[in-house]
C-alpha positions in Angstrom: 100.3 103.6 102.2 100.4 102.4 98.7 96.6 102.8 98.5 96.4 106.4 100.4 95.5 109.1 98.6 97.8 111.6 99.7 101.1 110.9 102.0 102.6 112.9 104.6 106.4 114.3 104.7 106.7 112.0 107.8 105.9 109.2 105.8 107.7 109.9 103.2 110.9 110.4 105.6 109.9 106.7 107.9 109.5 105.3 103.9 112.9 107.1 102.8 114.6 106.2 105.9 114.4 102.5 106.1 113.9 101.6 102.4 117.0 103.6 101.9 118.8 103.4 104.8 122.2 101.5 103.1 121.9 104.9 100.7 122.2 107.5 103.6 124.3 105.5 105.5 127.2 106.5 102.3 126.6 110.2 102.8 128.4 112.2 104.8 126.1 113.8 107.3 125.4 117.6 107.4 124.7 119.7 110.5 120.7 120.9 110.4 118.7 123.2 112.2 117.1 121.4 114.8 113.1 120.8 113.8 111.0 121.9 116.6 107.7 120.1 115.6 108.8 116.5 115.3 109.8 115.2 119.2 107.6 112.2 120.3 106.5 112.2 116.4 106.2 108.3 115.1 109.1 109.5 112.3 111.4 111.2 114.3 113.9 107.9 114.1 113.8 108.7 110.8 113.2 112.6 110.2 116.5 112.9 111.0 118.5 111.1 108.8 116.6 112.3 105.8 117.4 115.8 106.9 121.0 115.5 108.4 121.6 113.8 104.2 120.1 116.9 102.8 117.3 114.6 101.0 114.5 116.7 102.8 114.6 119.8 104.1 114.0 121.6 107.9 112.5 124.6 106.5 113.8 128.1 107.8 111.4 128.5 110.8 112.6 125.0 111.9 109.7 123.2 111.3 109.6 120.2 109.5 105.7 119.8 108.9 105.5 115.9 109.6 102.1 116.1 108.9 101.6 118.1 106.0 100.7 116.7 102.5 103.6 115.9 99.9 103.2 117.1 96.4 104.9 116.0 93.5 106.8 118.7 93.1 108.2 117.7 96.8 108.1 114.5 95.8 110.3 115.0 92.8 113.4 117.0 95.0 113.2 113.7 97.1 114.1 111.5 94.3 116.5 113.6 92.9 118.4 114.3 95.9 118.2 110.4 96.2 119.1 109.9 92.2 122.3 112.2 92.9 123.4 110.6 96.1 122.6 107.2 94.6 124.4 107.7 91.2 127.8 109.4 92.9 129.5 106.7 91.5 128.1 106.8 88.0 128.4 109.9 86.5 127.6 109.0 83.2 124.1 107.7 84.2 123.4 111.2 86.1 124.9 113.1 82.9 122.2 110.5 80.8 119.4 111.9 83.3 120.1 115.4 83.1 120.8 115.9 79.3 117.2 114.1 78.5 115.2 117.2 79.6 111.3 116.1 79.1 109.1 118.1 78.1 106.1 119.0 80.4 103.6 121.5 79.0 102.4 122.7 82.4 106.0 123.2 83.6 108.7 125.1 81.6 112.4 124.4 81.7 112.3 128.0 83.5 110.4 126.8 86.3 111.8 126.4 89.7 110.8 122.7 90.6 111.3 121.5 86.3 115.4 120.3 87.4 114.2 117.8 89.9 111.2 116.8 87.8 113.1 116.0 84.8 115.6 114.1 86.8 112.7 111.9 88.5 111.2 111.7 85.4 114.2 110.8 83.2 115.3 108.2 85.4 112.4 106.5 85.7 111.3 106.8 89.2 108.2 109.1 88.6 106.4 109.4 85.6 104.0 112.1 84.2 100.5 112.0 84.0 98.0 112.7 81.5 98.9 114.8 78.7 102.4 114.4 79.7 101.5 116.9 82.7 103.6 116.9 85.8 101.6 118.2 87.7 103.7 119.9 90.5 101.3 121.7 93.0 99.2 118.3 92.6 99.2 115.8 96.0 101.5 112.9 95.4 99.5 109.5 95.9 100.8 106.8 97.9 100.8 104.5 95.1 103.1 106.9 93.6 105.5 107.7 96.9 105.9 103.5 97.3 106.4 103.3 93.2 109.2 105.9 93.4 111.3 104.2 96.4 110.4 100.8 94.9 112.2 101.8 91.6 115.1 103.7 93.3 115.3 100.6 95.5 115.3 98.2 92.6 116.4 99.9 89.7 119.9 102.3 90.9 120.4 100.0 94.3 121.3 96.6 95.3 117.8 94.9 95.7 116.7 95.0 98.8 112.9 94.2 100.9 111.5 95.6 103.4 111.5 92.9 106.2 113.0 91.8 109.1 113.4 94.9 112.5 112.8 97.4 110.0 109.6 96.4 109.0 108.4 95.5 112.4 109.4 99.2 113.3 107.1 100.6 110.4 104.2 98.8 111.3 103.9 99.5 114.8 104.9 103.1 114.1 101.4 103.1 111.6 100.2 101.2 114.4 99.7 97.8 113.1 98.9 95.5 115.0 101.0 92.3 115.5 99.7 89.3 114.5 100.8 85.8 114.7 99.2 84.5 111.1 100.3 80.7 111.9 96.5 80.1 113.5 95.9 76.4 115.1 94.3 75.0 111.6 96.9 76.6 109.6 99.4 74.8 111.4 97.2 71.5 111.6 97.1 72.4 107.6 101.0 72.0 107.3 101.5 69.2 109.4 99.2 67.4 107.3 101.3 68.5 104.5 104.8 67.4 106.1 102.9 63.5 107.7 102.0 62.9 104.1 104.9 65.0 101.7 106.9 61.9 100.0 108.3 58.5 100.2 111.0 59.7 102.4 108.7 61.3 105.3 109.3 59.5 108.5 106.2 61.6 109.6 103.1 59.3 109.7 99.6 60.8 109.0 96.4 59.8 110.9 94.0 57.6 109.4 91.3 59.9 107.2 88.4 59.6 109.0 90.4 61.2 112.3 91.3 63.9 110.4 90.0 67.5 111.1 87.7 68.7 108.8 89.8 71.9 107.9 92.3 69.6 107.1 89.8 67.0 105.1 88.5 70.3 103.0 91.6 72.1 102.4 93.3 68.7 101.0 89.8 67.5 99.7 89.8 64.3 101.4 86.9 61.8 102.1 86.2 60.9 105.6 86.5 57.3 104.6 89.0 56.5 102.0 
């Protein structure tokens, strides 16, 4: 995702939704229309939550567009519904955010999507582009989508990785394949490694010339010696 060139709103909401989840889980849940378009989508789990916390939107003909590109200007509402929810217990830092008002010279403090923009921008979850554009009607990148909820994560929440169910969940949703990464010489590799790891090791190591030769290279160990 980070690499992609554009992101998706269901993205966004499976990104939002698990990244975030100890964030929604604090707000009180509102009653939505019901989206038509997103049954037996890979985000439903998390369409929902993102919606029922007002941090995106079921739009009037309830449709939620799962597929349809994010722009920064969507983008930018995200955060700052996220930036609002996030800093309900700090006031001053929201007041801080809102009374920086950036300047943008391709969006005016008149414009419709400038409030969330400055927010995003002023607390450092977004940043503007070249010229100091924000570029609102522009796609938002995935490196930009994953750098956002990174520095809401980091930055205005208790630190927090993506691991564990929640991570398995995402990749199989984007259709990752499992993999078990401990391979047969990777685990010949650490062995090695544990046989021949300090005084105090009651492992004992095989002779060199019966080791593997993955093992021999990795470690860069003569067959005899």
């Amino acid at each position: 995702l980070g690499t992609a060139p554009t992101v998706t709103r269901g993205q966004l909401a499976a990104l939002v939704g698990i990244r975030l989840e100890p964030v929604l889980e604090k707000v009180t849940q509102r009653l939505t229309p019901v989206a038509t378009d997103v049954r037996g989508h890979w985000a439903e789990p998390w369409i929902l939550p993102v919606t029922q916390t007002g941090v995106m939107d079921v739009y009037p003909n309830h449709t939620f567009l799962p597929g349809s590109t994010v722009l920064r200007s969507d983008l930018a509402r995200v955060v700052s519904q996220l930036l609002t929810i996030i800093a309900a217990q700090r006031p001053t830092d929201l007041a801080k955010w809102r009374a920086a008002r950036p300047v943008f010279p391709d969006l005016p403090a008149s414009n419709v999507y400038y409030g969330s923009a400055a927010l995003a921008v002023s607390a450092g979850a977004m940043s503007a582009l070249e010229d100091n554009k924000f570029s609102p009607r522009t796609a938002a990148t995935g490196e930009a989508v994953t750098a956002a909820v990174a520095r809401l994560v980091m930055k205005r929440t208790d630190h927090c990785l993506l691991v564990g169910e929640g991570a398995l969940k995402f990749a199989r949703a984007h259709g990752v394949p499992e993999v078990n990464l401990l391979t047969d010489e990777a685990r010949a590799i650490w062995l090695h490694w544990k046989e021949t790891n300090g005084k105090d090791s009651d492992w004992i190591a095989p002779p060199n010339d019966e080791l593997p030769r993955a093992i021999r290279e990795f470690f860069g160990i003569r067959a005899h010696g």
